[in-house]
C-alpha positions as CSV (number, residue, x, y, z in Angstrom):
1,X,112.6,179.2,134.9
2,X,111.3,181.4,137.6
3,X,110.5,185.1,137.1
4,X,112.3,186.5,139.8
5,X,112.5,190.3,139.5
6,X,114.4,191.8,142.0
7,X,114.9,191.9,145.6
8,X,111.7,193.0,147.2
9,X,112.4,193.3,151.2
10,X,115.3,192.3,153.4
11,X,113.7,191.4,157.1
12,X,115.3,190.7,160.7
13,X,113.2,189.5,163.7
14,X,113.2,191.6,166.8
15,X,112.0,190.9,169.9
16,X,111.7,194.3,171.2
17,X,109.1,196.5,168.6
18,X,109.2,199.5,170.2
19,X,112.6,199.9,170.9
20,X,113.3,198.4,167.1
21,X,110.9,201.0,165.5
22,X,112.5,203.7,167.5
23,X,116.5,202.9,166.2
24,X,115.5,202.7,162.7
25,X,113.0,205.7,162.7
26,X,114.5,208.0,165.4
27,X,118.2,206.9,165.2
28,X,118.9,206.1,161.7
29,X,115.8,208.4,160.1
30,X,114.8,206.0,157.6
31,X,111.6,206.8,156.2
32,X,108.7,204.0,157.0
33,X,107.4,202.8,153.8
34,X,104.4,200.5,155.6
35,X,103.8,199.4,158.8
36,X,101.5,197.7,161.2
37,X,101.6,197.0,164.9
38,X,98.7,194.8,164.6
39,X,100.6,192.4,162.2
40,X,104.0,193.4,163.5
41,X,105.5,194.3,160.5
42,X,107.5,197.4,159.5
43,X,109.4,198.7,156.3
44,X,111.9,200.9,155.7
45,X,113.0,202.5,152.6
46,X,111.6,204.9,149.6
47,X,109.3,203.5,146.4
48,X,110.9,201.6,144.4
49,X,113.5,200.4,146.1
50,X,114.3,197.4,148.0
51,X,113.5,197.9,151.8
52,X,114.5,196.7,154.9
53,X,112.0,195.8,157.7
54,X,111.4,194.3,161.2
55,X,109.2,191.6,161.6
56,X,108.0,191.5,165.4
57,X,108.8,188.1,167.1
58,X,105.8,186.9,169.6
59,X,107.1,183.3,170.0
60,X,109.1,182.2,172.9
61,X,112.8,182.7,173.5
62,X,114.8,184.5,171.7
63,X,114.8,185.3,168.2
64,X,116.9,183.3,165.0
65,X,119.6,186.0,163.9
66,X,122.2,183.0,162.9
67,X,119.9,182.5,160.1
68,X,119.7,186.2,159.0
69,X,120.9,187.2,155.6
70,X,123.8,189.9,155.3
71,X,122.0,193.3,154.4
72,X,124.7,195.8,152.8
73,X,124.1,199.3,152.0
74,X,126.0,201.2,149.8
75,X,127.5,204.7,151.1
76,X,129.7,207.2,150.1
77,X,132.5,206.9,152.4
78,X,132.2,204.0,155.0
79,X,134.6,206.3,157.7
80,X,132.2,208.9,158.2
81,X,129.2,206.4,158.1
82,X,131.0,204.9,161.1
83,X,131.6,208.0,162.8
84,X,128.1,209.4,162.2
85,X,126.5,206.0,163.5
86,X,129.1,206.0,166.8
87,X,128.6,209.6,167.5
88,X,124.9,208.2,168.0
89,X,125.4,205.5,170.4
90,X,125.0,202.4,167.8
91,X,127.9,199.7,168.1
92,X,129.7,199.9,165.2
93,X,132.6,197.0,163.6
94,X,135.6,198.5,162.4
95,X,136.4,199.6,158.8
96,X,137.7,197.2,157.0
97,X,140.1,198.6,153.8
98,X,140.7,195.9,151.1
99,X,143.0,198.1,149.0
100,X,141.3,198.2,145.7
101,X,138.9,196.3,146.4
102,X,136.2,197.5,148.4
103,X,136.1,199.5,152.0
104,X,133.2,198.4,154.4
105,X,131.7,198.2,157.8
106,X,128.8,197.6,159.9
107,X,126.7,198.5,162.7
108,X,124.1,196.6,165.2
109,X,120.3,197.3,165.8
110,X,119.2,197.1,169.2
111,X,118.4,193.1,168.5
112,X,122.3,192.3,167.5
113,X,121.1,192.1,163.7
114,X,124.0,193.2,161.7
115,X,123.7,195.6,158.9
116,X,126.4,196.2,156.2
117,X,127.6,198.8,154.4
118,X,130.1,199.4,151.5
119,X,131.7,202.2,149.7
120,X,131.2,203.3,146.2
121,X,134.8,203.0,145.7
122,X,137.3,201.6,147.7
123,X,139.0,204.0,150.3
């Protein structure tokens, strides 16, 4: 059996660094837990906790997003999240309401990597 112990890092490719650091840092304020432009590598998120990061891509053409996992993060109320995220300039999806189920939406870094988020409780 392997000794998996929890989820370490969720990563997406971008093309663009700069303009990748910049949404997550400047946009969304998320706190950089590590990073390096020399290995192209940066992480988001507080100790502890599973983080999100962007992994510089310097091969030809475009990045792979088809094969990017589905990174959700939980909020209180996925309306406002949307609003706040809009009123910012980031393309945002539409709540979706599955009545007592869950409420949830998502928005798009500069790449066209998707992030999720849910509610606590449906809405």
């Amino acid at each position: 059996m392997a000794d998996f112990m929890n989820v370490n890092v969720v990563y997406f490719y971008v093309k663009d660094w700069e303009a990748s650091k910049k949404f997550y840092r400047d946009l969304l304020g998320w706190p950089v837990a590590w990073t390096s432009d020399e290995v192209g590598w940066e992480e988001y998120g507080e100790e502890g906790s599973t983080h999100l990061a962007i992994n510089r891509w310097d091969e030809p053409g475009s990045p792979p997003h088809a094969n990017n996992p589905t990174c959700t993060l939980t909020v209180e109320d996925c309306h406002k999240t949307t609003e706040w995220l809009r009123a910012k300039g980031i393309k945002c999806d539409d709540v979706v309401v599955i009545p007592n189920v869950v409420t949830y939406g998502g928005f798009y870094d500069p790449e066209g990597n998707r992030i999720q988020f849910a509610g606590l409780t449906p809405q």
